[in-house]
MIDOSE-1310 file (N, C-alpha, C; in nm, 2 decimals, decimal comma, always signed):
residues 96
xxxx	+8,37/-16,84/+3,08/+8,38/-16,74/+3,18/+8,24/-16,67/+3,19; +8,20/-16,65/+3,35/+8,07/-16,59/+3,34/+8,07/-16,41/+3,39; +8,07/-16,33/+3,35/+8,06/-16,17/+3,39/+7,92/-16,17/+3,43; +7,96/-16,11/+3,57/+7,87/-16,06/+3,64/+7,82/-15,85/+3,60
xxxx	+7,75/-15,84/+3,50/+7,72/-15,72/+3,49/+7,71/-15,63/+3,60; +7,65/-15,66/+3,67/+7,66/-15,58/+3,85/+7,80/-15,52/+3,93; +7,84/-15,58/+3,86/+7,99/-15,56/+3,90/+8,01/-15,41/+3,82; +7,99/-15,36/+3,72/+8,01/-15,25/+3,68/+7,92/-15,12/+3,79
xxxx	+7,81/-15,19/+3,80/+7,66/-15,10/+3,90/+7,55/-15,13/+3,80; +7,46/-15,13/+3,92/+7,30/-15,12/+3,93/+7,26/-15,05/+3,84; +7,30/-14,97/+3,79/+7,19/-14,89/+3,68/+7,34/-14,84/+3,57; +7,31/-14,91/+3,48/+7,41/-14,91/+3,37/+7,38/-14,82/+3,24
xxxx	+7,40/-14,68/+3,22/+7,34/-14,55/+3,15/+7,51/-14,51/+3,13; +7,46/-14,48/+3,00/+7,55/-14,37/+2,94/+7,67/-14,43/+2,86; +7,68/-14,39/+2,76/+7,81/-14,41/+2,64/+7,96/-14,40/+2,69; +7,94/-14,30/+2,79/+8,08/-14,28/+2,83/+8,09/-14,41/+2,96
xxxx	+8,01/-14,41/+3,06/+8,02/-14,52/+3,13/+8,05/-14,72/+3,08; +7,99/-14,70/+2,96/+8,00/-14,82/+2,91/+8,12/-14,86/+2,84; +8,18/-14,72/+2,78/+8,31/-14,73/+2,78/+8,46/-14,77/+2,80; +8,38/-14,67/+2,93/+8,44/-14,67/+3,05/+8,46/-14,84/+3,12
xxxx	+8,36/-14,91/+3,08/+8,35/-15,01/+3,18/+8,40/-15,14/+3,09; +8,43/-15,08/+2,89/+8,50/-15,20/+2,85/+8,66/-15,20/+2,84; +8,69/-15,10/+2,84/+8,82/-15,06/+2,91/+8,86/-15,15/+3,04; +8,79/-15,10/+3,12/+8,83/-15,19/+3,25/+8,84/-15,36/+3,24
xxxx	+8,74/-15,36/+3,13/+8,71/-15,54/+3,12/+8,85/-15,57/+3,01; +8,89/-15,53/+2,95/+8,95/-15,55/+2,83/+9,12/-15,63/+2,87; +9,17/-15,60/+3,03/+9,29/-15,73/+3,02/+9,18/-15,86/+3,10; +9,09/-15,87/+3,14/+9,05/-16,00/+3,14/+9,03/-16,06/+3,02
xxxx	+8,95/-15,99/+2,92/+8,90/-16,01/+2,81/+9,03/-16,09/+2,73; +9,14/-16,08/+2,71/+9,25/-16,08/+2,65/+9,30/-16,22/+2,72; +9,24/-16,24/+2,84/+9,27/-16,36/+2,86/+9,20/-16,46/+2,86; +9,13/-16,48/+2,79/+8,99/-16,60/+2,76/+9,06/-16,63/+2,65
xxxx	+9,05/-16,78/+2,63/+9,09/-16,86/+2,57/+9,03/-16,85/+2,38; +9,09/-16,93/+2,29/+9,01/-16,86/+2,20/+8,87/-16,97/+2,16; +8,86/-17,06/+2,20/+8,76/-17,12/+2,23/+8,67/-17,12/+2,37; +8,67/-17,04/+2,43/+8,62/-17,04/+2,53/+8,48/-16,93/+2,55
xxxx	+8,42/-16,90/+2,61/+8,30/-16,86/+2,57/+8,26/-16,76/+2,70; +8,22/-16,63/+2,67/+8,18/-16,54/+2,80/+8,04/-16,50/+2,81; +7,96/-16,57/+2,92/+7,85/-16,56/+2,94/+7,86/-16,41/+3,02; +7,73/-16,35/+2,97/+7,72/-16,22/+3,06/+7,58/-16,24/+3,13
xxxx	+7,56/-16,20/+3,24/+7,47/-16,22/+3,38/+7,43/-16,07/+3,43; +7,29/-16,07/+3,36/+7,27/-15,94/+3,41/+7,18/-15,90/+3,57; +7,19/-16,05/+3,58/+7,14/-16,06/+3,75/+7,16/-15,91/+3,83; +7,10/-15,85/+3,85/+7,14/-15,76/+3,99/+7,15/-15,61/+3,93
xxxx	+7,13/-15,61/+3,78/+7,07/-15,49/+3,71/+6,95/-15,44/+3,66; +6,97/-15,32/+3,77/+6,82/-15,27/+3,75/+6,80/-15,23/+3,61; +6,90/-15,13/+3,56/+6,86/-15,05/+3,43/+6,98/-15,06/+3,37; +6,95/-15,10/+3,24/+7,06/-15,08/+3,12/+6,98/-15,03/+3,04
xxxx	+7,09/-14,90/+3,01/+7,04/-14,83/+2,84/+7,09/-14,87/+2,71; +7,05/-14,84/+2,65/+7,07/-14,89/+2,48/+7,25/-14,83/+2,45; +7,27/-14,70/+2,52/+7,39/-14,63/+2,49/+7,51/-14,70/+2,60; +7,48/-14,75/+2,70/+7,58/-14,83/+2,80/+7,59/-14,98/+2,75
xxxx	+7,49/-15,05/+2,67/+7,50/-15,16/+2,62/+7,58/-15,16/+2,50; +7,55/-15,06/+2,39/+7,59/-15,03/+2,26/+7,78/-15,01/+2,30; +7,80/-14,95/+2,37/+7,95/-14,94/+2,37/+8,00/-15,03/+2,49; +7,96/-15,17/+2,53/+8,02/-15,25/+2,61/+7,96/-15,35/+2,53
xxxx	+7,85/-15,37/+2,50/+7,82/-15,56/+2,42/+7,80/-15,54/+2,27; +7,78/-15,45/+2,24/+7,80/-15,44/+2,07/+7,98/-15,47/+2,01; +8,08/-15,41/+2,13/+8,26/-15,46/+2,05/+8,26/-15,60/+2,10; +8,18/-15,65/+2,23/+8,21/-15,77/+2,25/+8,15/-15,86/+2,17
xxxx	+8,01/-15,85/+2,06/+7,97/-15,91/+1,98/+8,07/-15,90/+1,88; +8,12/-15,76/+1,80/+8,20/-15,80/+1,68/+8,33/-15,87/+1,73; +8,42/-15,89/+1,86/+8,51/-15,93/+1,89/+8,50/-16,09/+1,89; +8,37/-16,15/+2,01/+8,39/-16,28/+2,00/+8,28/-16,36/+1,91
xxxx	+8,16/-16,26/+1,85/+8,08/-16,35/+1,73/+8,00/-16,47/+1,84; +7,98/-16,58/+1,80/+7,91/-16,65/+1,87/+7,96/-16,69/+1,96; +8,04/-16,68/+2,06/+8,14/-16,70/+2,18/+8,09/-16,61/+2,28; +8,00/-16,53/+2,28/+7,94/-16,40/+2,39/+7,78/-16,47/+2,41
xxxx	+7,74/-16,51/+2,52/+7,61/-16,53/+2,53/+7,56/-16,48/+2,64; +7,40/-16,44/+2,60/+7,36/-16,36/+2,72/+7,30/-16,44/+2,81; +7,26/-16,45/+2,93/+7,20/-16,53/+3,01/+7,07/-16,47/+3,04; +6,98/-16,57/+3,01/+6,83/-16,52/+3,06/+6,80/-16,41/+3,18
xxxx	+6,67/-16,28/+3,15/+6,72/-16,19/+3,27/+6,56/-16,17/+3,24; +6,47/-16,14/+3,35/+6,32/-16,12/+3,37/+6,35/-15,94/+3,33; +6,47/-15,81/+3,35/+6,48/-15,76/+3,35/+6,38/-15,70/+3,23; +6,29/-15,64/+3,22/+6,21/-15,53/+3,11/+6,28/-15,39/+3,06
xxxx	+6,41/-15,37/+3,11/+6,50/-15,32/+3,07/+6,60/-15,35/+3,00; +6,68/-15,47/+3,02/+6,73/-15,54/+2,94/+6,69/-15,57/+2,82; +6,59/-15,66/+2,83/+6,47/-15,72/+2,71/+6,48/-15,58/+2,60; +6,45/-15,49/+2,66/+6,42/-15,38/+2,58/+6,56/-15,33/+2,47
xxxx	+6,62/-15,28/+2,60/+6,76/-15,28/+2,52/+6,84/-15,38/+2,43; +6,84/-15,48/+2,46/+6,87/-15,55/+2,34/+6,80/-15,60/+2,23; +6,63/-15,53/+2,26/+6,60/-15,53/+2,11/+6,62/-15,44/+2,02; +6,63/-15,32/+2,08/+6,74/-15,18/+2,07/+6,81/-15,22/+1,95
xxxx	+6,96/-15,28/+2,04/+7,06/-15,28/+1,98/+7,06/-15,45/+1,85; +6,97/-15,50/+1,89/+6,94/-15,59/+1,77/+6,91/-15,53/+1,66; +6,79/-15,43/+1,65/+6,77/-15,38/+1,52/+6,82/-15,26/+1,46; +6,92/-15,16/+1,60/+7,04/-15,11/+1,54/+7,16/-15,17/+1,46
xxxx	+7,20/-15,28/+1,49/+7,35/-15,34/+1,52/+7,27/-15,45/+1,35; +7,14/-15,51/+1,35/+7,10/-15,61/+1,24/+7,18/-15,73/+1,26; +7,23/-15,76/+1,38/+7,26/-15,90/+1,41/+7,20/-15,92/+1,61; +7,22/-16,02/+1,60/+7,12/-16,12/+1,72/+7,24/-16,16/+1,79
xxxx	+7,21/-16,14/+1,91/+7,30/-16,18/+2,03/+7,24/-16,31/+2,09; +7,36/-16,41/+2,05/+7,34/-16,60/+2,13/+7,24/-16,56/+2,26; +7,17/-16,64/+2,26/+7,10/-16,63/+2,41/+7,08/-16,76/+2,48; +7,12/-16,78/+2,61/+7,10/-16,89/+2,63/+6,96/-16,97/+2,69
């Protein structure tokens, strides 16, 4: 399954929003197979913060482990934030 990040919005800030936004994802989430694998696509986001990532891709790392991959993104926001939450978190998110 591929998530389109964008689909939450363009500029992705704040703890409570990211929250907010795994909540909403969480009956799809429930229905992915247990071998099956969710690519996330940060196409069409301008800004992700370290606090809107931290509470939407940090549970989906401890939830699916190597089954969550991120898709290549030119973003310098992104890039950033997940080196963030790499050397917060001390684990590495699959990349494809």
């Amino acid at each position: 399954m591929k998530l389109q990040l964008e689909k939450f919005g363009k500029t992705l800030i704040s703890r409570e929003l990211g929250n907010e936004a795994l909540k909403a994802f969480q009956p799809t989430l429930r229905e992915i197979s247990a071998d099956e694998k969710l690519e996330i696509d940060f196409s069409g986001v301008l800004t992700l913060s370290p606090s809107w990532a931290d509470e939407f891709l940090s549970p989906l790392l401890n939830q699916l482990s190597d089954r969550l991959i991120l898709l290549p993104s030119d973003n310098l926001s992104v890039h950033a934030t997940l080196r963030i939450l790499r050397e917060a978190n001390k684990r590495n998110f699959k990349m494809k």
